[in-house]
C-alpha positions in Angstrom: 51.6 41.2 93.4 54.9 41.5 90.9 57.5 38.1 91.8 61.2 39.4 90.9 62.4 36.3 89.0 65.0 35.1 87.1 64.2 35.1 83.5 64.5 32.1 80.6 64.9 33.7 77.6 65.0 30.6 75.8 69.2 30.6 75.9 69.8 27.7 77.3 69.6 28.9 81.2 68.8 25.4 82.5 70.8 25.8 85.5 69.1 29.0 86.3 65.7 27.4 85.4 65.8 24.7 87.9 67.7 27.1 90.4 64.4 29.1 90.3 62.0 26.2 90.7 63.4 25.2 93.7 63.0 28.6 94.6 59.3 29.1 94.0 58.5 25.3 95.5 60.4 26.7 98.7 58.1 29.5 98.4 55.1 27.5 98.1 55.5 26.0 101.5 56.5 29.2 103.1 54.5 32.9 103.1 56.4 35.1 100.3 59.1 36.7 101.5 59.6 40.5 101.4 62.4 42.3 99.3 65.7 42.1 100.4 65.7 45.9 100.2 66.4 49.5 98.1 69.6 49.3 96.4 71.4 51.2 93.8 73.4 49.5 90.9 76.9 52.3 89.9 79.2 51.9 87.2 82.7 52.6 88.5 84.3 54.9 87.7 81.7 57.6 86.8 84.5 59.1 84.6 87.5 58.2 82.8 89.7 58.3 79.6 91.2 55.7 77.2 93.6 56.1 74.1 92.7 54.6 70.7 92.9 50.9 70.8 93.4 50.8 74.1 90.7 49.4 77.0 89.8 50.9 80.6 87.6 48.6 82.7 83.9 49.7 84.3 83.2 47.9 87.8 79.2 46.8 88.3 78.8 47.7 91.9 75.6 47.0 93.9 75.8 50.2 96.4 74.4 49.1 99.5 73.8 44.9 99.8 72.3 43.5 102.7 72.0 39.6 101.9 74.6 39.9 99.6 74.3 39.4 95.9 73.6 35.6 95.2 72.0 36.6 91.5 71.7 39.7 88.9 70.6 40.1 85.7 71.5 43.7 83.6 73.2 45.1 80.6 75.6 47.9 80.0 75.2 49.7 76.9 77.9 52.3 74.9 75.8 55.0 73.5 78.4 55.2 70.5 79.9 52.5 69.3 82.1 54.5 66.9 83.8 56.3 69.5 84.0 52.4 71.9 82.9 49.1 72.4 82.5 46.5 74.8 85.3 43.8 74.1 84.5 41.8 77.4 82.7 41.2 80.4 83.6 39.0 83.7 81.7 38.2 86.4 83.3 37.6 89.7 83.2 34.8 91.7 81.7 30.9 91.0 78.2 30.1 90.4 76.3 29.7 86.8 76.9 32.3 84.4 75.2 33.4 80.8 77.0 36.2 79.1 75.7 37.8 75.7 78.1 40.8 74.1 76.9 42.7 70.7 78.4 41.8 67.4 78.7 45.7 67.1 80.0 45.8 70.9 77.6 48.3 71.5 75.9 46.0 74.6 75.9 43.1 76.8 73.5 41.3 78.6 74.7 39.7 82.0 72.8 36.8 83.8 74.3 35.1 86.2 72.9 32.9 89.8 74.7 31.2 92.9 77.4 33.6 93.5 78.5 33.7 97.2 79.7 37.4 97.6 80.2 40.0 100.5 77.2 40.2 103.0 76.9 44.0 102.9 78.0 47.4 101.7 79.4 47.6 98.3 79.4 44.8 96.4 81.3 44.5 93.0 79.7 41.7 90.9 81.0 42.3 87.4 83.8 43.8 85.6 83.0 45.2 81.8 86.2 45.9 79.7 85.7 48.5 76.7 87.7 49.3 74.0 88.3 53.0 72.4 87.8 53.2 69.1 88.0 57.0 67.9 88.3 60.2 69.2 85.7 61.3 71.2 83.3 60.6 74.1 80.1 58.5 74.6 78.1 57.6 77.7 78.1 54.3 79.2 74.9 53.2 80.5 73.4 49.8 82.9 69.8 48.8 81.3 67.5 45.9 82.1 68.8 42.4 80.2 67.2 41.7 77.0 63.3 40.4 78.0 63.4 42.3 81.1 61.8 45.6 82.5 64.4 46.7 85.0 67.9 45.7 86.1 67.1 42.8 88.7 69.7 41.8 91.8 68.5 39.1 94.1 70.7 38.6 97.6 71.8 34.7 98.2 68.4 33.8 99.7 66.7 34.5 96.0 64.9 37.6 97.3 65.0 40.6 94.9 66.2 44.2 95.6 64.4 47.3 94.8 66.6 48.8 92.7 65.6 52.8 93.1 68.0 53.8 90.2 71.3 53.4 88.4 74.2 55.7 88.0 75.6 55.6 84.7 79.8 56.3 83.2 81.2 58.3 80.4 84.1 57.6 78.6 86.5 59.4 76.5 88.8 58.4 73.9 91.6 60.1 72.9 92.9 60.1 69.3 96.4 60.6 68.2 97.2 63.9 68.2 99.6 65.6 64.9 102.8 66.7 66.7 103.3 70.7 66.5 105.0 72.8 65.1 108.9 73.6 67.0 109.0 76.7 69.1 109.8 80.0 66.6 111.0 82.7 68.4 110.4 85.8 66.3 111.8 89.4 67.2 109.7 93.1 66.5 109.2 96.1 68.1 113.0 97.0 68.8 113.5 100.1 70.8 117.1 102.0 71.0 118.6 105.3 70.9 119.3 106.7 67.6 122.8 108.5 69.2 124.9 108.0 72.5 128.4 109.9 73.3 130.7 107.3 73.1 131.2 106.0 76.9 127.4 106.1 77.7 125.2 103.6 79.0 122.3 102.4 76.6 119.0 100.8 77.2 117.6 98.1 73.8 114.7 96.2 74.3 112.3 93.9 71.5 109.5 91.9 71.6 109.7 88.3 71.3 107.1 86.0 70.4 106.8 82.0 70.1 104.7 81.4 67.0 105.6 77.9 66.8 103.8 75.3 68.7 105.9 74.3 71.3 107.4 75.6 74.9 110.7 76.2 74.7 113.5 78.6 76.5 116.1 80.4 73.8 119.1 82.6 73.9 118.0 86.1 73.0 121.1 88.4 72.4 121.7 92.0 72.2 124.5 92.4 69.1 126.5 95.1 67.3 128.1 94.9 64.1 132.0 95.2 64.6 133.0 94.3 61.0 131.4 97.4 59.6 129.3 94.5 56.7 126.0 95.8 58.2 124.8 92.5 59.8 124.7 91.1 63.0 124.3 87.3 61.8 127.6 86.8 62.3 128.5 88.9 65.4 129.0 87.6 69.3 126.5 88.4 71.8 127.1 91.9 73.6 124.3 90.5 76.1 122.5 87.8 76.5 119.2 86.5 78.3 117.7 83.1 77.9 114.1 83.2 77.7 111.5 80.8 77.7 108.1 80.8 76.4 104.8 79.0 75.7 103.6 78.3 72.2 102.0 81.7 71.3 103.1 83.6 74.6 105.6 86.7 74.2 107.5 89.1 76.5 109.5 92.0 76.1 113.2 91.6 76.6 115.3 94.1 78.1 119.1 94.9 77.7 120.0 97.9 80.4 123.6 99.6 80.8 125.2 98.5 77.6 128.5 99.7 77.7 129.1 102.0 74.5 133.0 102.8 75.3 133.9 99.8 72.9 132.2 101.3 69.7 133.9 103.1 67.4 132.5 106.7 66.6 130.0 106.6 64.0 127.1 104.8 62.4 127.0 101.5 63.6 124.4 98.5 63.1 123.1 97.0 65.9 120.4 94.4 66.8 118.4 91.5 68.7 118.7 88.0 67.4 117.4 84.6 68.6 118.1 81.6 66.8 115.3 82.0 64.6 114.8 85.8 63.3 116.9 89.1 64.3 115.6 93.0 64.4 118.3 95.7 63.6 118.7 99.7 63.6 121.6 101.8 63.4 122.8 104.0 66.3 125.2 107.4 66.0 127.7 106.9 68.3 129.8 110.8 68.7 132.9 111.6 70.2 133.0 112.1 73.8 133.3 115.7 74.8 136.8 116.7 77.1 136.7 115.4 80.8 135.3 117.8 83.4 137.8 118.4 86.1 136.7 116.4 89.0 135.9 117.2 92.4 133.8 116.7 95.7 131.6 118.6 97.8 131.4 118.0 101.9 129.7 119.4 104.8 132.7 120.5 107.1 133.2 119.7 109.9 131.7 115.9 109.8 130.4 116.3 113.1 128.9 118.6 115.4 127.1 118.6 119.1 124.5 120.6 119.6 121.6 121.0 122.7 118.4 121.0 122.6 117.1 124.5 120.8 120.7 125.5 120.2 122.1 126.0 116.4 125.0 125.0 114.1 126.6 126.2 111.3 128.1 123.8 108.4 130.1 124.9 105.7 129.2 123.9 101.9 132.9 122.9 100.9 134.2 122.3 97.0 137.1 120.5 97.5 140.0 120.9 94.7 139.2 123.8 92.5 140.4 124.7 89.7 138.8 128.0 88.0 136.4 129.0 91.1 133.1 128.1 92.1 130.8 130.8 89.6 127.6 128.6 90.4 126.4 126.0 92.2 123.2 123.7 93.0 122.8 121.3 95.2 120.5 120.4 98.2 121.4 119.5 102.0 118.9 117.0 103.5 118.5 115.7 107.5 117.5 112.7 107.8 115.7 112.9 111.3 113.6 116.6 111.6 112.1 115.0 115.2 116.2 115.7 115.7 117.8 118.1 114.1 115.7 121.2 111.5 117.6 123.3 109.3 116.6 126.8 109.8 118.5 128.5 107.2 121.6 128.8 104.5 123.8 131.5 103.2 125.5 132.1 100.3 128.9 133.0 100.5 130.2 136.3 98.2 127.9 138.4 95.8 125.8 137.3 93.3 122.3 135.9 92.6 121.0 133.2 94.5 117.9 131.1 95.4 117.2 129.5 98.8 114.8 127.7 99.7 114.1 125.7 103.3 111.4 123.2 103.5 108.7 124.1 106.1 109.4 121.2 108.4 113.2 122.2 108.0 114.2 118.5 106.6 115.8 120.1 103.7 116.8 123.0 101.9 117.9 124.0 98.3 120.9 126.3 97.2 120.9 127.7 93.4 123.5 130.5 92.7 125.4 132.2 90.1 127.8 134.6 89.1 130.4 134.5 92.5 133.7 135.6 92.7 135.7 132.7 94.6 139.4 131.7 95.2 140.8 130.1 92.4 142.2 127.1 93.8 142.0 124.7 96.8 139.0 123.9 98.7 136.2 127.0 98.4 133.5 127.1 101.0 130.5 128.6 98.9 127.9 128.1 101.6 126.6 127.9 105.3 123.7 125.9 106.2 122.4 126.2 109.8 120.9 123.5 111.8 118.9 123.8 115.0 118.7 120.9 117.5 115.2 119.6 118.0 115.5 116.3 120.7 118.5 114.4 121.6 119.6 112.0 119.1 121.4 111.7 116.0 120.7 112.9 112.6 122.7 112.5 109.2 123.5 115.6 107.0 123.5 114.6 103.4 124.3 116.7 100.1 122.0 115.4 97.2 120.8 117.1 93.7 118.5 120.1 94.1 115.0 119.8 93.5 115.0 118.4 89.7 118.5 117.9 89.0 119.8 114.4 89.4 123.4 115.2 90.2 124.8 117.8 92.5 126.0 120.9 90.0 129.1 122.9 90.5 130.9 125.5 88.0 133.4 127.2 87.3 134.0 131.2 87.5 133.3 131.0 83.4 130.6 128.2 83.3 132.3 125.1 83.0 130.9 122.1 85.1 133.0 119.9 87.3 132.5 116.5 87.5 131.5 115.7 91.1 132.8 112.6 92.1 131.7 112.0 95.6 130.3 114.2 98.1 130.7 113.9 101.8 127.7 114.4 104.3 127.8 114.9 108.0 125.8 114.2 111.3 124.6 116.3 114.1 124.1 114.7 117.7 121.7 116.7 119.6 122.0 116.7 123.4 119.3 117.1 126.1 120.5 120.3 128.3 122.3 119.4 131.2 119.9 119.4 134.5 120.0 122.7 136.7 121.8 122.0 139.7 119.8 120.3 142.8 120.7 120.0 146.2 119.6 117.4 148.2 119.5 116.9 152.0 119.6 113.7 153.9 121.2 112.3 157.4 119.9 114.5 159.4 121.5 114.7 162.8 120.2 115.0 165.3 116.7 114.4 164.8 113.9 114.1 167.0 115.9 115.9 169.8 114.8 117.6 173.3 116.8 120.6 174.6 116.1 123.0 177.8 115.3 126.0 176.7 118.4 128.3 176.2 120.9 125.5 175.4 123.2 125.2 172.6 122.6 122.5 169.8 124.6 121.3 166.4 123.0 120.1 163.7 124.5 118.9 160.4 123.2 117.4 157.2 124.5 115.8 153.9 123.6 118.0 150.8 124.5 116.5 147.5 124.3 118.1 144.1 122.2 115.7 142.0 121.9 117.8 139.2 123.9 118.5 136.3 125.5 122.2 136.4 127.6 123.2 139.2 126.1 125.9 141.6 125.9 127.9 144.9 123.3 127.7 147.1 122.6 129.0 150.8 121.8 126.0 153.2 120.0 127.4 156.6 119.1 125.8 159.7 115.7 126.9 160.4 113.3 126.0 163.3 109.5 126.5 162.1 110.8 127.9 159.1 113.2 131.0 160.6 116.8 130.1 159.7 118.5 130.5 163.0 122.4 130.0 160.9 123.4 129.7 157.3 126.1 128.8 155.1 126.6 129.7 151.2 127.9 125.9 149.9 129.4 125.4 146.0 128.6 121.7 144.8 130.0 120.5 141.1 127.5 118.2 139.8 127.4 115.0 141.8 129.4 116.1 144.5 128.6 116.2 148.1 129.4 117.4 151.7 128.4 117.5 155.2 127.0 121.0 156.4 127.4 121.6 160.3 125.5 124.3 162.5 127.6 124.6 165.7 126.2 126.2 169.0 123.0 127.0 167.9 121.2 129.0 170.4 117.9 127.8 171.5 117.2 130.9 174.5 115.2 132.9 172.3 112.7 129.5 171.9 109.6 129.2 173.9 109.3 126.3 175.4 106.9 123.4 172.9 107.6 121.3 170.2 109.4 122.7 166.8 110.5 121.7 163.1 114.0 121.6 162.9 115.8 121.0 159.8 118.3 121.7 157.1 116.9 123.6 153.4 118.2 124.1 150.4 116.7 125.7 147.6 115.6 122.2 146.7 115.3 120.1 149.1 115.0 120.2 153.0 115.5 117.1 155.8 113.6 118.0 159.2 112.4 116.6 162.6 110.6 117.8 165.8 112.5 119.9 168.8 111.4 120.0 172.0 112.5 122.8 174.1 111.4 122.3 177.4 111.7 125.2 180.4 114.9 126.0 181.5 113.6 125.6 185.2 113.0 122.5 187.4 110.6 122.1 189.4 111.1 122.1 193.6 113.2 119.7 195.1 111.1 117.5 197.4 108.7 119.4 199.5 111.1 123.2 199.2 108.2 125.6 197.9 111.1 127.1 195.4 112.7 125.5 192.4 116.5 124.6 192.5 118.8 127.4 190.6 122.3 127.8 189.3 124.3 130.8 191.0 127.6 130.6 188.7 125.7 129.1 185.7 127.6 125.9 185.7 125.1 123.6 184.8 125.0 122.3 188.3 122.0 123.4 190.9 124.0 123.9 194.2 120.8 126.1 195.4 119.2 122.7 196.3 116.5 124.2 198.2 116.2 127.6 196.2 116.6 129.8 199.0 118.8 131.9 196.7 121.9 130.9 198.8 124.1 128.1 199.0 125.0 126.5 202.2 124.9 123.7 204.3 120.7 123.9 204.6 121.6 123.0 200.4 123.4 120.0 201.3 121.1 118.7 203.8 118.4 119.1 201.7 120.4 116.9 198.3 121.2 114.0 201.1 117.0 113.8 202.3 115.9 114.1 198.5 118.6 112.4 196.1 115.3 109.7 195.6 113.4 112.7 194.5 111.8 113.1 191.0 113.4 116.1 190.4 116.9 115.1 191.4 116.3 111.6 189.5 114.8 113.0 186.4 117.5 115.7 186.1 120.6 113.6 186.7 123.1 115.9 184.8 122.1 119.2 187.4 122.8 117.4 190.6 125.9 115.1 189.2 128.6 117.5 191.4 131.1 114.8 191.4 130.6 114.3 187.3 131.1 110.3 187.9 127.7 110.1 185.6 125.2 109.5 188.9 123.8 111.3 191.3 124.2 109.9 194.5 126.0 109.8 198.4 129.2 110.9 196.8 127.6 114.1 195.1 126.3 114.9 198.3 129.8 115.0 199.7 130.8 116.6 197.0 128.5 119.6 197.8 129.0 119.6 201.1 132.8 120.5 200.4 132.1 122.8 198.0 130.3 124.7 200.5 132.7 124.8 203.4 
C-alpha cells in the first residue's frame, strides 16, 4: 500500500514534520483512511498574453475539493525562460508555508500545510506571478515538487487526493513592435477621354493604393490645369472624394459628370492628385458645334376613353418646327398591355418608313425618312392606334427607338432638333356598359281566386337594372299564354308600375294557374284559382241559383228559371244555408255587405 505524505526534503520543514507525525500516530490508532478523492489541479487561465517586462498572474486551482485543501505540494515550471520567468509565488490563506523559486525563474517548488480553505468545488490555493521577458511564447506547466513523483493535495483531514491529471497554461509575450511606415497614397492607371466638345460631361477614374503602413482616409482630387504651365500641383480641386484605406489595400476612384463648359478649347492637362503622388494626361477639348433648334414631341390628345375591344387613335405631334419633319425615330410604349395593346401606327405623308409593333402590343417603333411636312408650327408625323384590353388605366409614353438613346427628329434637309421634353398620354379603358334588364317585383295580386269568367287587374314593378336604355314588351300571361301586353321604354335604372286592367278570365277552365308578369328578363308569378262560375243549389232546390239580368246578384233563388215570390220564400227558409253563407256577395240585394232579413226584403220588393 502507497501512504500520500508530506515530504522532508531536508529544508527545514519542521512544522510540516511534526504536522505529519501527529498524522501517522492518529493513524496508528485508527484503520487507514481512504483518499479524499479524484481531483484535477488547472492553471488559470489556460491562455493569456503579457508585454515585455510586464507580469500576468496564473491561479493554482484544485477543480473539484471535497474536504477542502488543508495541504499541497507541486511546482510550476516555464518551458522557456528566455521568453518568461517566475518572479513570485503566494499561497493563500494562513498555515505553514515553504516556497522555493529558481535562480533562473524557470520553476518553483510550493509546500505548504494547515490552510483552512473552501469545503468544495474549486479551490484556488496559490497564485504564481511571471514576468515576460522577450518576444514569444512558452508553455507553463504544474510538476511534482522537487523529491516527489506526482503533484500531491491532501483535504484538511490529511487525506490525499487522487490527482487523475493536470491542465497546463501558455503564455505569450509581446515585444515592442517598430512603428510603420505613414499611409502613402500613390495614383496609376488613370483613365479619361482623349477629346470632349466643350459643354460635355466627362468620366476620369485612377487607381489608388496605400503603400505605406498605416490606415488612413485622404483627399483624392480630380484637377485641371487653368494656367496653361502643364501641372496640376498647384491647381484647386475640380472634384474631390475622401477616401480611406488600409496599409496595402487600394480602390479605384471615380470622378462622373465633370462639367467641361469651363475649359478653354484646346489641349489642356488634367489629373488625379492625393497628397502624396498625382497621375496626369492631356485632353482635346473642341469647339461646340451650333445649337439644334429645340423642340418636343407629344401624344395628342393627353387622354382618351376607350371600351373594352374598342380602338384609339393618337397623333405623334412635333411641336414648334422650324424646317419640317424629313425624319423621325422614336418609340411609343404602354405601360399596362393587360389594359391597353397598340395594334398599329401610321406614317403620315410619303416616304420610306419602318414600323414595327411588338407581339404583345406593349410597344411599337417608328423609323422614317424623306417626308414632305409643313414648315412651321406643330406637325403631326404619325398615328399610333391603341385597342382597349380590360378596364383600367394605362400610360402612353414616347421613348428612343430600339437602340437610340434619345428620341430623333429632323429637319426636311437632315438637321436634328434638339428634343427637349416629350409629352406622353394615358388611355382609360372602360368595361361596356350592361345590356339593359328588366326586373319584375311586387306582384299584385298574388295568390288570388276568381269565378270563372270574372275580370282581374294585375300590375307589377319592372325596373331597368341594366346599363343601356331599352324597350321591351311586358305580358300578363297565365300558364305561360299572355292574356295582355304592353311595349314599356326604361333608361337605365329607371322604373315603373305596369297595370293589366279587366283581364278576362271566361275563356279559363276552372283549376289552379300561374299568373304573372314577364319580361324578357325577368318574370314575378303566383297561382290563380278560377273556380266555376255556378253555385251549387240553394238548400234542398234540385237546381242551382242563376242570374237573369247578369247583375252579380242570384234573384232565381230556387233556379226555377223565374223570379218570383216562390224566390223569396225560398232566400228567407235558407239565408243559414252553405250556399247563401259561402257566397255572401250573390245574395247581398240590399249591398249593406251581409246577407240577411233585410236582403230578403229587399228581394221580396224587387219582385212585386
Amino acid at each position: 500500500m502507497t501512504v500520500d505524505r508530506l515530504s522532508d526534503t531536508g529544508r527545514g520543514w519542521h512544522l510540516v514534520v511534526t504536522a505529519v507525525a501527529l498524522l501517522v500516530v492518529v493513524s496508528a490508532a485508527a484503520p487507514l483512511a481512504a483518499a479524499a478523492g479524484g481531483t484535477t489541479v488547472s492553471l488559470v487561465p489556460a491562455d493569456t498574453s503579457v508585454d515585455v517586462g510586464q507580469t500576468t498572474t496564473f491561479e493554482v486551482v484544485v477543480d473539484s475539493a471535497d474536504g477542502g485543501v488543508g495541504a499541497a505540494e507541486f511546482s510550476v515550471t516555464v518551458d522557456d525562460p528566455s521568453v518568461a520567468e517566475i518572479t513570485d509565488v503566494t499561497v493563500l490563506g494562513s498555515g505553514a508555508t515553504n516556497t522555493d523559486i529558481a535562480a533562473d525563474g524557470s520553476s518553483v517548488d510550493v509546500e505548504y500545510a494547515f490552510r483552512d480553505t473552501a469545503d468544495t468545488g474549486s479551490v484556488t490555493i496559490a497564485e504564481v506571478t511571471v514576468q515576460g521577458v522577450s518576444d514569444g511564447s512558452t508553455g507553463v506547466s504544474l510538476a511534482p515538487a522537487s523529491g516527489n513523483d506526482d503533484v500531491l493535495v491532501f483535504d484538511e483531514g490529511g487525506t490525499g487526493y487522487d490527482v487523475t491529471g493536470t491542465n497546463d497554461a501558455t503564455l505569450n509575450v509581446v515585444g515592442d513592435q517598430p512603428a510603420p511606415d505613414p499611409a502613402n497614397f500613390e495614383v496609376s492607371n488613370l483613365q479619361a477621354p482623349a477629346s470632349a466638345t466643350q459643354g460635355d460631361a466627362i468620366d476620369v477614374s485612377a487607381t489608388v493604393e496605400n503603400t505605406g503602413g498605416q490606415a488612413d482616409t485622404k483627399a483624392v482630387e480630380f484637377r485641371v490645369d487653368t494656367d496653361g504651365d502643364d501641372s496640376i500641383a498647384d491647381e484647386s480641386a475640380v472634384a474631390s472624394q475622401d477616401v480611406q484605406l488600409d496599409a496595402g489595400a487600394s480602390t479605384t476612384v471615380e470622378f462622373t459628370d465633370i462639367d467641361t463648359s469651363g475649359l478653354s478649347t484646346g489641349t489642356v492637362t488634367h489629373g488625379v492628385a492625393t497628397p502624396d503622388d498625382t497621375a496626369t494626361a492631356t485632353i482635346t477639348i473642341e469647339e461646340p458645334p451650333e445649337p439644334a433648334p429645340e423642340t418636343t414631341v407629344s401624344l395628342q390628345p393627353s387622354d382618351q376613353t376607350v371600351t373594352t375591344g374598342q380602338a384609339v387613335t393618337y397623333d405623334v405631334v412635333v411641336d414648334g418646327v422650324d424646317g419640317g419633319v424629313g425624319a423621325a425615330e422614336f418609340s411609343v410604349a404602354v405601360d399596362d398591355t393587360s389594359v391597353a395593346t397598340i395594334t398599329s401606327a401610321t406614317v403620315l405623308g410619303s416616304g420610306s418608313s419602318e414600323i414595327d409593333v411588338a407581339d404583345d402590343g406593349s410597344s411599337v417603333d417608328v423609323e422614317y425618312a424623306f417626308r414632305d411636312t409643313a414648315d412651321t408650327g406643330s406637325v403631326t408625323v404619325a398615328e399610333v392606334t391603341v385597342q382597349g384590353e380590360s378596364a383600367g388605366t394605362a400610360g402612353l409614353t414616347l421613348a428612343p427607338s430600339d437602340g437610340n438613346d434619345a428620341v430623333l427628329v429632323f429637319d426636311e434637309s437632315g438637321t436634328g432638333y434638339d428634343v427637349t421634353d416629350t409629352n406622353g398620354a394615358s388611355v382609360t379603358v372602360e368595361a361596356p356598359p350592361e345590356p339593359a334588364n328588366f326586373a319584375v317585383s311586387n306582384l299584385s295580386p298574388t295568390d288570388v281566386t276568381v269565378t270563372q269568367g270574372d275580370v282581374v287587374d294585375v300590375s307589377a314593378t319592372v325596373e331597368n337594372t341594366g346599363e343601356q336604355t331599352a324597350t321591351q314588351t311586358v305580358e300578363f300571361r297565365v300558364d305561360g299564354t299572355a292574356l295582355a301586353s304592353q311595349d314599356v321604354t326604361l333608361d337605365p335604372g329607371a322604373s315603373t308600375t305596369v297595370t293589366f286592367e279587366d283581364v278576362d278570365t271566361s275563356g279559363l277552365d276552372p283549376g289552379e294557374y300561374t299568373h304573372g308578369v314577364y319580361t324578357e328578363n325577368d318574370s314575378a308569378t303566383a297561382t290563380l284559382t278560377v273556380e266555376d262560375a255556378s253555385l251549387p243549389p240553394v238548400g234542398d232546390f234540385a237546381n242551382a241559383p242563376s242570374d237573369p239580368d247578369d247583375d252579380g246578384l242570384y234573384e232565381d233563388v230556387n233556379g226555377d228559371g223565374a223570379v218570383d215570390v216562390v224566390d223569396v220564400q225560398a232566400l228567407f227558409a235558407n239565408l243559414e244555408s252553405d250556399t247563401v253563407q259561402n257566397n255572401p256577395e250573390n245574395f247581398d240585394f240590399n249591398g249593406d255587405g251581409t246577407v240577411d232579413v233585410v236582403d230578403v226584403q229587399k228581394l221580396f220588393t224587387e219582385v212585386n
